[in-house]
N, C-alpha and C positions, 0 to 999 in steps of 0.2 A: 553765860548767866541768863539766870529766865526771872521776869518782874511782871507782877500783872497785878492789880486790886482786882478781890471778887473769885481768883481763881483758885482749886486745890493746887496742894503739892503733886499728883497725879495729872491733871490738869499741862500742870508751866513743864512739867518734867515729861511730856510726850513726844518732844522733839529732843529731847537727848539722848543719844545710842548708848551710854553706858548704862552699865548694870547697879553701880553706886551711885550716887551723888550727894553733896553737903547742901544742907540747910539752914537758911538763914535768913533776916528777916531784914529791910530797909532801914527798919527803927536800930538793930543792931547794929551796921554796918556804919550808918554816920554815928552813932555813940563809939567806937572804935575810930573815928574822926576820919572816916570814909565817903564816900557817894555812889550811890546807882541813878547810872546815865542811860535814860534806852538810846538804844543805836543800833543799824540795822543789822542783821543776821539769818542765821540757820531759819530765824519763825518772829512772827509780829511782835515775840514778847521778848524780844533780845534786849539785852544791856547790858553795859559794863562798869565794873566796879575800879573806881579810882581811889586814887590818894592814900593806900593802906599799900604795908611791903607785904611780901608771900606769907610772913612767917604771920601776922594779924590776919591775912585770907583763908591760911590752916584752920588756925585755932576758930574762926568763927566758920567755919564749914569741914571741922570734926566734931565728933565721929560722923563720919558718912552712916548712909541708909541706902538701902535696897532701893534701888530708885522704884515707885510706886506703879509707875505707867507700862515697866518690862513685866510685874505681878501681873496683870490683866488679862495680859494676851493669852 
């Protein structure tokens, strides 16, 4: 998972090698009674999402999207 204020979705999603990925916002994730923790990784804007099962990580990160950063190239 990629978290940053200030940045696009093109942007957080240029260190991600897939060709999909889901979208989702901070403000959703804890109203789903979740949290985004940065923590290190792949790239400075890593973080992980706690406190929510799969099946609440689905639903707020369907339907995927073309991820915007593989568009570019």
């Amino acid at each position: 998972m990629e978290c940053a204020v200030g940045l696009s979705i093109a942007e957080l999603a240029s260190s991600i090698p897939h060709g999909q990925i889901g979208v989702t916002t901070v403000g959703e994730v804890r109203q789903a009674g979740g949290d985004v923790i940065r923590t290190s990784g792949r790239s400075a804007n890593h973080a992980t999402l706690r406190s929510l099962n799969p099946q609440q990580v689905s639903q707020l990160l369907t339907p995927t999207v073309l991820n915007p950063a593989k568009q570019q190239l």
